[in-house]
VEXBA-385239 format. One record per residue (C-alpha): z, y, x; residue in three letters. Coordinates in steps of 0.25 Angstrom, whole numbers, padded with zeros to 4 digits, always signed. Each point is the difference from the previous one (the first is absolute). Layout:
ZYXALA
...
END
This chain:
+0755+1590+0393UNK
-0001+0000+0015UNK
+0000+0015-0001UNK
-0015-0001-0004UNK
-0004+0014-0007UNK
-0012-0003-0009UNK
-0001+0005-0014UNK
-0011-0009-0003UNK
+0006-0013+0005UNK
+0010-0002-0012UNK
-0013+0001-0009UNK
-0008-0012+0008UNK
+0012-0008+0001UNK
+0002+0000-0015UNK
-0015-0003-0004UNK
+0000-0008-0012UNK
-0011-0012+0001UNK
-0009+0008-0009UNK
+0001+0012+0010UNK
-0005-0008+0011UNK
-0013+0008+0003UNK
+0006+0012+0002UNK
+0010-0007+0011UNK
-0012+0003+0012UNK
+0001+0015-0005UNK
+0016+0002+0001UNK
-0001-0011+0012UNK
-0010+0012+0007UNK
+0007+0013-0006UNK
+0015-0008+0007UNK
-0006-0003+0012UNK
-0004+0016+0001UNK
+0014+0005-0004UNK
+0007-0010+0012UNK
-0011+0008+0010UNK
-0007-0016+0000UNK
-0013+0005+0000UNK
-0011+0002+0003UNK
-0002-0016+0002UNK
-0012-0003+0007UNK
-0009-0012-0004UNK
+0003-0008+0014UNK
+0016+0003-0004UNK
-0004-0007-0015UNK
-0008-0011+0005UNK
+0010-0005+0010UNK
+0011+0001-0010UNK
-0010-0009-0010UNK
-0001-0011+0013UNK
+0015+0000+0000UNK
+0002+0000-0014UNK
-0010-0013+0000UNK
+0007-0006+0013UNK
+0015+0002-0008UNK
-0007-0006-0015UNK
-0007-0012+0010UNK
+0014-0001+0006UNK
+0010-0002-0012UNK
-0010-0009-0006UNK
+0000-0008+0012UNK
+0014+0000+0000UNK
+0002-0004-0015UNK
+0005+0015-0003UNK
-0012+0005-0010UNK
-0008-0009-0010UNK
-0011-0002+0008UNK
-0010+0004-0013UNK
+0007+0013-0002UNK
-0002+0002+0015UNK
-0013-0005-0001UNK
-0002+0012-0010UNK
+0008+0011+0009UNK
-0011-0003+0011UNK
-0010+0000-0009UNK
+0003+0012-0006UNK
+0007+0007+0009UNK
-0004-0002+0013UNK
-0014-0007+0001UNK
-0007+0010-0011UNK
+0006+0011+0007UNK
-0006-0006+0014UNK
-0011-0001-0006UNK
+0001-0016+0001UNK
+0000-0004+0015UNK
-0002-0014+0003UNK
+0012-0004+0005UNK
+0005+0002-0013UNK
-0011-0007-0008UNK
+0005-0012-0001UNK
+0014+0006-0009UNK
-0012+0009-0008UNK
-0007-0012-0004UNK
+0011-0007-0005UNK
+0005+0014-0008UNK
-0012+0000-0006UNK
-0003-0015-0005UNK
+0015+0004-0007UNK
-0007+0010-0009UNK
-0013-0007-0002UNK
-0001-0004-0015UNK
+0000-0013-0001UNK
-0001-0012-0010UNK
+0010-0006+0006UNK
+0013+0006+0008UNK
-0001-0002+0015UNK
+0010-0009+0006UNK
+0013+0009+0003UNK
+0007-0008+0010UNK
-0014-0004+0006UNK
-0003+0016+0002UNK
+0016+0003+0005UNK
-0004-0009+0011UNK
-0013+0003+0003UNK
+0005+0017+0000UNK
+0013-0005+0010UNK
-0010-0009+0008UNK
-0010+0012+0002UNK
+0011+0010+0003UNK
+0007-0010+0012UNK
-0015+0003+0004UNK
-0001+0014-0001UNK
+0014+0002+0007UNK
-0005-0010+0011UNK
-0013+0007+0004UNK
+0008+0014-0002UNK
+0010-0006+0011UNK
-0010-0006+0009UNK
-0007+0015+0000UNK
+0012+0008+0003UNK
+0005-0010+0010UNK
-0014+0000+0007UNK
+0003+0015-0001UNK
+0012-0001+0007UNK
-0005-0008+0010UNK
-0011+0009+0004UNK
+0012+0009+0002UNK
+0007-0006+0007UNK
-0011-0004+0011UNK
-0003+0014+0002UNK
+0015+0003+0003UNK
+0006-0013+0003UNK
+0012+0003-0008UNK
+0007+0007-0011UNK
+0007+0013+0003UNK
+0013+0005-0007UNK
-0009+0008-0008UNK
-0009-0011-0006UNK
+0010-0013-0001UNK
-0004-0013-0001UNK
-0008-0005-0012UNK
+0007-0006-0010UNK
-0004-0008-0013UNK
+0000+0008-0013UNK
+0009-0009-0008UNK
+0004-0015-0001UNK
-0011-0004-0010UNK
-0011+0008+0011UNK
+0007-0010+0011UNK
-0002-0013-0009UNK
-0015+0004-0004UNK
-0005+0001+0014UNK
+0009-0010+0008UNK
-0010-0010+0008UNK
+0010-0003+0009UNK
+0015+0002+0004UNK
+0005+0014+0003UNK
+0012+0009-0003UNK
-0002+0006-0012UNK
+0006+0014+0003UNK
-0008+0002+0012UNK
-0012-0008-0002UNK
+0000-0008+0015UNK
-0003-0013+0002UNK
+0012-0007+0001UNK
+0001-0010+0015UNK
+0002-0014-0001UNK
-0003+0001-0016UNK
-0010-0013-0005UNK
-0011+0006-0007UNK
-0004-0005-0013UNK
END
């Protein structure tokens, strides 16, 4: 298995569904054995933001039922970021999922509403980043080898926040191209 030593890694990869809550116990005691550790809360908190952007994504992209995403950001990302607003919108279509309710909520209504909000999330998460780059870039006019020139997450990250034509791989505007 990759030539991955960790005694505990076999234990946690065969967790039955009942043995779920010990999973963050043996997910911390593998993380120790491969010499992962210590994480520190800003190493977690990013990788809970990217885990969001990738759910977002492959909803977005038709990849992941867009409740069951709606539930792993929920869950797993927002409660642990201790629900920031740029992922409110996705929290509060989770939640309405679990309210009790006389009648059941509309599902394809909701699977809309949860793709919609996360094309949204993934939008202002590209304009932030790409108004990060550009600050970056004035301040040294240009990329260097080191630091390569920003490039879109995925496909579905490209279709969520297209305004107008660029080159998907590069994220620059393409000449000559009709905006929409």
């Amino acid at each position: 298995m990759a030539d991955i030593e960790a005694p505990s890694l076999p234990l946690l990869a065969g967790l039955a569904r009942g043995e779920y809550p010990q999973a963050r116990e043996l997910f911390d005691l593998v993380l120790g054995e491969l010499g992962l550790l210590p994480l520190t809360s800003e190493d977690l908190a990013k990788a809970r933001w990217t885990a969001a952007q990738w759910w977002a994504g492959q909803i977005v992209g038709c990849q992941l039922d867009p409740v069951h995403g709606a539930k792993l950001i929920y869950e797993e990302a927002a409660a642990e970021l201790d629900y920031p607003d740029a992922l409110q919108p996705i929290v509060d279509l989770a939640r309405a999922l679990d309210l009790p309710n006389d009648q059941p909520p509309d599902q394809q209504h909701i699977r809309d509403r949860v793709t919609s909000a996360a094309r949204d999330f993934l939008a202002t998460e590209a304009r932030q980043n790409h108004a990060f780059e550009l600050r970056r870039m004035t301040r040294r006019d240009r990329f260097t080898e080191s630091e390569p020139e920003p490039v879109l997450a995925n496909k579905a990250t490209y279709l969520a926040t297209a305004r107008e034509p660029v080159g998907w791989r590069t994220g620059v505007r393409v000449r000559g191209a009709p905006r929409p």
